[in-house]
Legacy VTK file of the C-alpha trace (Angstrom):
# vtk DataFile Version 3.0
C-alpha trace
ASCII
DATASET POLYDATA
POINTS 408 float
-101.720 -60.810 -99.658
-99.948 -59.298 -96.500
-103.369 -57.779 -95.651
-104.237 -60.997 -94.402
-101.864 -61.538 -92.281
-101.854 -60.704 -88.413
-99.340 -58.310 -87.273
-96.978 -60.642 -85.540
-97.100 -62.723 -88.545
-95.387 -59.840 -90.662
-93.037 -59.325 -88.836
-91.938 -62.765 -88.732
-92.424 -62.692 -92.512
-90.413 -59.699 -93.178
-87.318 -60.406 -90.523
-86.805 -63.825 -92.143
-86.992 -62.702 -96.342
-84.739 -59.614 -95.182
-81.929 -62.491 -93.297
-82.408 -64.719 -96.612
-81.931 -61.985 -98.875
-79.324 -60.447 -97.459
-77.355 -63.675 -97.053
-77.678 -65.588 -99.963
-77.053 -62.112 -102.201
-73.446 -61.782 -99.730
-73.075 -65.406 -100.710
-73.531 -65.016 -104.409
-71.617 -61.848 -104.781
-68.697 -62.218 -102.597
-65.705 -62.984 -104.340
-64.515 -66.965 -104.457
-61.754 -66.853 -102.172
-62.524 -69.804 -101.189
-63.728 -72.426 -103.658
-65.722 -74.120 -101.110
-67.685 -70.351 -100.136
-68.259 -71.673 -96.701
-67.111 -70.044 -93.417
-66.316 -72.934 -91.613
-62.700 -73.513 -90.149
-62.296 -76.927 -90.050
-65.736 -79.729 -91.053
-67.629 -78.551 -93.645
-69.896 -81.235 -95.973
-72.319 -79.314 -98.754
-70.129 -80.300 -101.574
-70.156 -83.833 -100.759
-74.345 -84.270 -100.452
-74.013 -83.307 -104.370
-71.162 -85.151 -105.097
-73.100 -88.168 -103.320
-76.180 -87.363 -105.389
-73.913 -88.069 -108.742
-72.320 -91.068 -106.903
-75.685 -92.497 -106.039
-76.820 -92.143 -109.679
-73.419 -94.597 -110.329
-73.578 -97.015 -107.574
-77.287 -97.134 -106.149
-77.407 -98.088 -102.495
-73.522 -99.139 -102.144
-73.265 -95.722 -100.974
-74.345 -96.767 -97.887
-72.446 -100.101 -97.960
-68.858 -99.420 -98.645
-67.315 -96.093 -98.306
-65.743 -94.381 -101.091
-62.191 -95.590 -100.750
-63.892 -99.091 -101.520
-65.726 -97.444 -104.511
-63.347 -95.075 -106.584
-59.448 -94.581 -107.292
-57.766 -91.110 -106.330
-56.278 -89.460 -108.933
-53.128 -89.942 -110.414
-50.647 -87.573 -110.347
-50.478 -86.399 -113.839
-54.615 -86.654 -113.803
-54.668 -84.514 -110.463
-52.168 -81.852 -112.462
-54.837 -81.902 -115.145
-57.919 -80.664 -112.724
-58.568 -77.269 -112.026
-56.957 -75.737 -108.792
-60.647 -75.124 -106.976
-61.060 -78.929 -106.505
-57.664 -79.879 -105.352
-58.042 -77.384 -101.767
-59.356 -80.664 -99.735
-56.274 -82.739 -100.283
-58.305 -86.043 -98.575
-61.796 -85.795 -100.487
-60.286 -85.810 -104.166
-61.528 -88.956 -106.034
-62.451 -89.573 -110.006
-64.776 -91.638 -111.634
-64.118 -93.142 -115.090
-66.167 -91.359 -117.837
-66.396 -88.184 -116.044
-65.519 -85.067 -116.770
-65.612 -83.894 -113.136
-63.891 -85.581 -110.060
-65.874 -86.068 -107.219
-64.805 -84.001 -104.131
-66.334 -85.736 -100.996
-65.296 -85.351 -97.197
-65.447 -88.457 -95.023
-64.396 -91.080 -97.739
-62.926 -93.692 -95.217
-66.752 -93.901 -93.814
-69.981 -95.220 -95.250
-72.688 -92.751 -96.348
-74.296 -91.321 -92.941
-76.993 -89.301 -94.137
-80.810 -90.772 -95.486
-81.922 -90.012 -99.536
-83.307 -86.916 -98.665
-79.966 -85.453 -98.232
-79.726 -86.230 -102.244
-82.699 -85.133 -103.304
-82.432 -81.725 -101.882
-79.283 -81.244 -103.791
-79.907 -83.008 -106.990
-81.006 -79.677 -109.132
-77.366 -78.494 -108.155
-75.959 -81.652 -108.782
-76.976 -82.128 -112.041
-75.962 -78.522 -113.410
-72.796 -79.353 -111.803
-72.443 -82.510 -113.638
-73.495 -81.850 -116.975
-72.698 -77.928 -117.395
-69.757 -76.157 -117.300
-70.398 -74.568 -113.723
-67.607 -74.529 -111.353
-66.948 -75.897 -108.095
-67.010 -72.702 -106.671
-70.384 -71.735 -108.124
-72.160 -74.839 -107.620
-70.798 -74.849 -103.678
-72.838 -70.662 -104.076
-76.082 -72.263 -105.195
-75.326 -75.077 -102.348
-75.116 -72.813 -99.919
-78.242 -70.467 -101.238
-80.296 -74.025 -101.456
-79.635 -74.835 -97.877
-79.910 -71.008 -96.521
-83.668 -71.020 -98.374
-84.640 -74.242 -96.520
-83.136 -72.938 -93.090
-85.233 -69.676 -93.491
-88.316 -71.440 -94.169
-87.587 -72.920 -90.316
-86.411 -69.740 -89.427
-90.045 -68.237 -90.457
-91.842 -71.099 -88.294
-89.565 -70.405 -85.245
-90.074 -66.935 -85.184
-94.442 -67.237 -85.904
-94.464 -69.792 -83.427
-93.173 -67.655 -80.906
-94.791 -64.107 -81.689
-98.403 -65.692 -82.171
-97.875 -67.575 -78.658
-99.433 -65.946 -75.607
-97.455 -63.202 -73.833
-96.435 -65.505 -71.100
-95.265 -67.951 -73.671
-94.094 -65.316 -75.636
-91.429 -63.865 -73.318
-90.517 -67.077 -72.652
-89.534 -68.250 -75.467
-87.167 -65.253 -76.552
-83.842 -66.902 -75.290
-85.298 -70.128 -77.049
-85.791 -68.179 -80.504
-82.126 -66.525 -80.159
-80.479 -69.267 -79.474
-82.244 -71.699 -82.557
-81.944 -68.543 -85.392
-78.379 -68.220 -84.106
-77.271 -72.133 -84.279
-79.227 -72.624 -87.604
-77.473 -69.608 -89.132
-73.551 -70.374 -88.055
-73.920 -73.766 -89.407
-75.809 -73.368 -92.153
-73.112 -70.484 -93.526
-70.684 -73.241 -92.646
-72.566 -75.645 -94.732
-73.938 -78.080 -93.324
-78.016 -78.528 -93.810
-78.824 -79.460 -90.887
-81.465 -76.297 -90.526
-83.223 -78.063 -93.397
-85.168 -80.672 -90.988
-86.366 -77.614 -88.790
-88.927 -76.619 -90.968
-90.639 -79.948 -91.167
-90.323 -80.796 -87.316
-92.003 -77.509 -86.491
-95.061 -78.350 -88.671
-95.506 -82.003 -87.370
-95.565 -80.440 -84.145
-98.391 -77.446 -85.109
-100.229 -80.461 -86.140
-99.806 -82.367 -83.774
-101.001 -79.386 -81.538
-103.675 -79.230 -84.134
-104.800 -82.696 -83.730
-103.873 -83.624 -87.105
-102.449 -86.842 -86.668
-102.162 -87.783 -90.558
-100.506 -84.662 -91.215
-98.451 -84.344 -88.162
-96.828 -87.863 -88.575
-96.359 -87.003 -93.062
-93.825 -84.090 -91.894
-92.112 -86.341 -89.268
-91.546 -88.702 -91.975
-90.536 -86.207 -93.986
-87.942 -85.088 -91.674
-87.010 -88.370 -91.374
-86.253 -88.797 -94.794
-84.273 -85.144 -94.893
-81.966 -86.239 -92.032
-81.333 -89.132 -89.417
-81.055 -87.102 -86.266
-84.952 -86.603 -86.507
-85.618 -89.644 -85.064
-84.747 -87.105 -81.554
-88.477 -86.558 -82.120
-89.610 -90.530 -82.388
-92.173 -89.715 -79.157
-93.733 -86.887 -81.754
-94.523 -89.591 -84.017
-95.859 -91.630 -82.023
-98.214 -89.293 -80.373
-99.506 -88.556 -84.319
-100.083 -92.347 -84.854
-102.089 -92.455 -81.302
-104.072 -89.527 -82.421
-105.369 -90.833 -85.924
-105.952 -94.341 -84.103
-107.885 -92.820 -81.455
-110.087 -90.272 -83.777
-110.240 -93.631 -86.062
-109.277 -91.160 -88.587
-108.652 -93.386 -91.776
-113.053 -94.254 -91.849
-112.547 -90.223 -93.229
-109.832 -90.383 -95.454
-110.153 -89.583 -98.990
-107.749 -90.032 -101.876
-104.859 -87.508 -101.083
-105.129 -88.745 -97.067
-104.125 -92.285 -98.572
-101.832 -90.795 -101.308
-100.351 -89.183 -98.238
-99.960 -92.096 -95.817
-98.314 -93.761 -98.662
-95.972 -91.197 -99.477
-94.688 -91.083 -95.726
-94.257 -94.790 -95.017
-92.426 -94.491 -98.069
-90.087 -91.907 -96.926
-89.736 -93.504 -93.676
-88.761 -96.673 -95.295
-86.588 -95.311 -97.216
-84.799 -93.360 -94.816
-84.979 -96.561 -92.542
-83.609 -99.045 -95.112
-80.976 -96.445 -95.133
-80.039 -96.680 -91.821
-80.010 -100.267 -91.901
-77.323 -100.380 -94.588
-74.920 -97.692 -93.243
-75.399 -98.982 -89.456
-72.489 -101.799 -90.057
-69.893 -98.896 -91.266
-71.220 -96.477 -88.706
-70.423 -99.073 -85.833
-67.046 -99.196 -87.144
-66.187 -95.645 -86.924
-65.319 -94.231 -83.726
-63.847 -90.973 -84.255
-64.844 -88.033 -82.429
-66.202 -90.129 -80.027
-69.215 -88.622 -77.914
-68.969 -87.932 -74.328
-71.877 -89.805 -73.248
-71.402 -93.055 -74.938
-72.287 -96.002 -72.969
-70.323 -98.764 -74.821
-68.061 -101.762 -73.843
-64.867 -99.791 -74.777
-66.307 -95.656 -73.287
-67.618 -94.854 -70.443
-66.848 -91.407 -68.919
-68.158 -91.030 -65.638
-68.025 -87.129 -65.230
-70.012 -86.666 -68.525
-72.657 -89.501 -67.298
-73.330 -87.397 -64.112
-72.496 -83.771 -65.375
-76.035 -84.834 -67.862
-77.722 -86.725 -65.612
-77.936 -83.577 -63.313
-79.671 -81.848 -65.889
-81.753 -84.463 -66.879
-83.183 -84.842 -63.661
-83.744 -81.028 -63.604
-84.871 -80.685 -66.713
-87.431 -83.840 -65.402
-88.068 -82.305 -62.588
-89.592 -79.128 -64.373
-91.488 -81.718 -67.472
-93.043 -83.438 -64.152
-94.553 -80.424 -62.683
-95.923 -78.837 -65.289
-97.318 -81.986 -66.261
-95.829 -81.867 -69.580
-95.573 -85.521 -70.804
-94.531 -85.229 -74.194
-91.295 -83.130 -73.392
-90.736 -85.954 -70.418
-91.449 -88.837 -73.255
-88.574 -86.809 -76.057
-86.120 -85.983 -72.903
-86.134 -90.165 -72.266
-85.889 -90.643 -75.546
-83.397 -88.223 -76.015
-81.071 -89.242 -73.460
-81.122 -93.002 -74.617
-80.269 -91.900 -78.037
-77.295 -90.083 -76.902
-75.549 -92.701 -74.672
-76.029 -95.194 -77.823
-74.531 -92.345 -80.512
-70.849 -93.065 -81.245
-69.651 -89.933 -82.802
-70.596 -86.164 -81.499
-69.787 -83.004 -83.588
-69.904 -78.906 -83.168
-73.582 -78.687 -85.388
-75.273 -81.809 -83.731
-77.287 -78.945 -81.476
-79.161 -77.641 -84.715
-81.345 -80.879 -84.519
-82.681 -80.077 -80.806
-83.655 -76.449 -81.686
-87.514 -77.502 -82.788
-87.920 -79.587 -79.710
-86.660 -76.093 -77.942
-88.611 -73.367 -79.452
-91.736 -75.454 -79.922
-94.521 -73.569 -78.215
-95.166 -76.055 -75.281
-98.491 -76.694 -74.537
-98.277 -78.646 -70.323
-100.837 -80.134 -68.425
-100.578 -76.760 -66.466
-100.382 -73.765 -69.497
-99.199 -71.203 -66.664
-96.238 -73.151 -66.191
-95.394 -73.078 -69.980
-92.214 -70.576 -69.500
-91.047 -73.456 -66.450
-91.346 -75.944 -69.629
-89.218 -73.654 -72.602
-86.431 -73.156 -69.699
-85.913 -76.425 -69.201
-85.520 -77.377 -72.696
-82.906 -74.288 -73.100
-81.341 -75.848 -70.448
-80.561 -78.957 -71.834
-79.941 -77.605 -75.462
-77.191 -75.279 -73.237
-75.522 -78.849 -72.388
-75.612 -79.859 -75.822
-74.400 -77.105 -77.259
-71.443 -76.541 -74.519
-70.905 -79.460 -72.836
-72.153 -83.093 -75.477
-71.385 -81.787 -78.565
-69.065 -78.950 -77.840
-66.259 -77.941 -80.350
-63.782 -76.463 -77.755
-61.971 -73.907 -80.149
-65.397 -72.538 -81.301
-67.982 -73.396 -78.688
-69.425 -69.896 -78.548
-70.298 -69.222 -81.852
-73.324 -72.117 -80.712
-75.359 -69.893 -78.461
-73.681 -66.300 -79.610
-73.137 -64.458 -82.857
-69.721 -64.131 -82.780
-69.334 -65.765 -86.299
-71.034 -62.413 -87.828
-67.827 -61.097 -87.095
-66.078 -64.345 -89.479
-69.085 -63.307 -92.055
-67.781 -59.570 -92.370
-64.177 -60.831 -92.841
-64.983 -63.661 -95.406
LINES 1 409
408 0 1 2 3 4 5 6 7 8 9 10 11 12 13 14 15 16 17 18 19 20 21 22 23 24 25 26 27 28 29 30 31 32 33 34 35 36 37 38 39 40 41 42 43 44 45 46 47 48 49 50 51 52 53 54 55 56 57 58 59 60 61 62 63 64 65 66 67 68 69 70 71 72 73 74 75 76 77 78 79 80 81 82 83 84 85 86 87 88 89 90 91 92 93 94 95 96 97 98 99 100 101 102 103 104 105 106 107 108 109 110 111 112 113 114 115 116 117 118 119 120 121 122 123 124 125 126 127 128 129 130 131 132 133 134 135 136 137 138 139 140 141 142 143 144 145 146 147 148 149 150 151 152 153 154 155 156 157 158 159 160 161 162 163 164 165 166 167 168 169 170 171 172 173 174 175 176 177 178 179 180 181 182 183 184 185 186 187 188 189 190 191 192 193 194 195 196 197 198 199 200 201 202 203 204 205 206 207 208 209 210 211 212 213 214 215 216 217 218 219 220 221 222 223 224 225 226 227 228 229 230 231 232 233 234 235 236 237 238 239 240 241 242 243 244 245 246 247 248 249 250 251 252 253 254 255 256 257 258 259 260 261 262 263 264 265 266 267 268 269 270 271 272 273 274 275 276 277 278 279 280 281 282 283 284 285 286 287 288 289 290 291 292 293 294 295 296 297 298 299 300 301 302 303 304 305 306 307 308 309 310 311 312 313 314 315 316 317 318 319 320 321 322 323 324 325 326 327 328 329 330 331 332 333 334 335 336 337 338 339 340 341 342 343 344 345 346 347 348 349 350 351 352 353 354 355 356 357 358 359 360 361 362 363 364 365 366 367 368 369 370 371 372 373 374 375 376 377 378 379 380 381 382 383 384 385 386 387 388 389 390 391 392 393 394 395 396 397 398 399 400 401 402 403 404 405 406 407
């Protein structure tokens, strides 16, 4: 089968099953000195996508309506001394549910559900060993973190093909790009959140897109959609997939699966948008780790308004010349998302890396390379300046946290 494939290809093939190997057999084999087998040092969330997969199963869409204070007690004293040590490490996410063997361990419990169904449905399989098997915290949070490493590396393969396939001039380009996207994808996703999981599907909407298949292009975008919110960064790729099929008049071709395929993605953008539009009340409410770039009645921060605004207009600047409309259309789009985004964390950055290693394709191909610099540019401000985490900010753009990995 590897016959078939072109040279560049392979390689991309063979770097990313060697990084998922070698990764998900240190994270099953290390031993469990931490229950939660995650490297982060303060946020971390993969145990509490499963535990909201068990709690959906309990109390439907009210996940997304009340937070979990409002849905189950803590436990007791005598029933906390009664649980196993590995569940009792996150003293503010312990909660039990009446008939269950297992307590639910969830992170964020004074705030509504922020994440769409997809979020669920990539954990259930774990979920449900957890929940009706013996298998332990600590295990479960292994196979968590093996799930979400496999759908990172899938990405991970489609950043790396995009960019050796490319021509040279694109090519070179694009190597900071690549670094800088495998690196943030990695950190985080070893930290666990998912986050890397909505690369994959991004990067094929846009191949698609570059393919001119609208159908297909705007299925993954819905798909990505329903994986995670902060794919609606990419609302101007949609839309440029709907314009396509309308202008080839596409659907006077369709056959069965083309429908069955339209259907499923409306459906997963519904879903994910009826999700939204029940947590939005609950996410207006909370207004910790406030972003820098809020525009709101009660923030405004001047120096962060101008400090991105200069980049913006650079970053514009270079979109403009090269006559690249769709990067100018997601850098609008972009911006206006971010000044109307209350909260801003460390991993945000991991949903602008397909917009950045996309292999651009400008009014003007020879200024392609102009095009990938200025999206490094702003993911730089993202990742240092938006949504910086100041103890840890350079583990975003270098691999210091290999070093963390060897110690863990």
């Amino acid at each position: 089968m590897l016959d078939g494939l072109a040279p560049p290809r392979r390689i991309a093939l063979a770097f990313t099953v060697a990084s998922f190997l070698g990764l998900s057999t240190w994270e099953l084999a290390r031993p469990a000195t931490n229950p939660y087998m995650d490297m982060s040092r303060t946020f971390t969330d993969h145990f509490s996508h499963m535990n909201a997969a068990r709690l959906f199963c309990r109390f439907g869409t009210d996940v997304w309506r009340k937070p979990l204070l409002d849905l189950l007690p803590r436990p007791t004293p005598a029933e906390r001394e009664a649980l196993p040590d590995e569940v009792k490490r996150c003293h503010d996410c312990l909660f039990v549910a009446p008939g269950w063997s297992k307590p639910i361990v969830q992170s964020w419990p004074q705030v509504v559900r922020f994440y769409p169904p997809g979020d669920m449905v990539l954990t259930a399989p774990v979920a449900a060993l957890y929940h009706f098997t013996s298998l332990s915290l600590a295990d479960a949070n292994r196979l968590l973190l093996v799930l979400f490493l496999a759908a990172a590396h899938v990405g991970i393969f489609l950043i790396l093909d995009g960019i050796l396939t490319a021509p040279p001039p694109v090519r070179y380009a694009s190597l900071v790009a690549g670094f800088l996207g495998v690196n943030v994808i990695l950190r985080f996703t070893l930290e666990g959140f998912y986050d890397g999981a909505v690369v994959a599907p991004l990067l094929l909407s846009w191949r698609y897109l570059g393919e001119r298949r609208g159908l297909a292009s705007w299925v993954a975008f819905c798909a990505a959609v329903f994986i995670h919110f902060r794919a609606l960064y990419y609302v101007p790729w949609a839309i440029a997939a709907v314009a396509l099929v309308v202008r080839q008049r596409s659907w006077r071709t369709w056959r069965g699966r083309d429908w069955t395929a339209a259907f499923a993605g409306a459906l997963m953008a519904a879903a994910s948008l009826g999700a939204l539009f029940l947590a939005m009340p609950g996410l207006v409410a909370f207004r910790h780790f406030t972003s820098p770039v809020l525009v709101a009645r009660w923030h405004v921060d001047p120096a962060a308004l101008a400090t991105s605004a200069m980049i913006w207009g650079v970053a514009a600047f270079a979109f403009l010349w090269a006559r690249s409309r769709i990067d100018l259309a997601v850098l609008g789009w972009l911006g206006f998302i971010l000044t109307q985004v209350r909260q801003s964390l460390a991993w945000y950055p991991v949903a602008a890396v397909p917009w950045m290693v996309a292999p651009p394709r400008p009014g003007h191909p020879e200024r392609a390379p102009l095009v990938v610099g200025a999206r490094v540019l702003v993911f730089l401000l993202l990742a240092l300046y938006i949504h910086a985490d100041p103890p840890h900010e350079v583990d975003t753009i270098l691999p210091t946290w290999v070093l963390r990995l060897l110690r863990a």
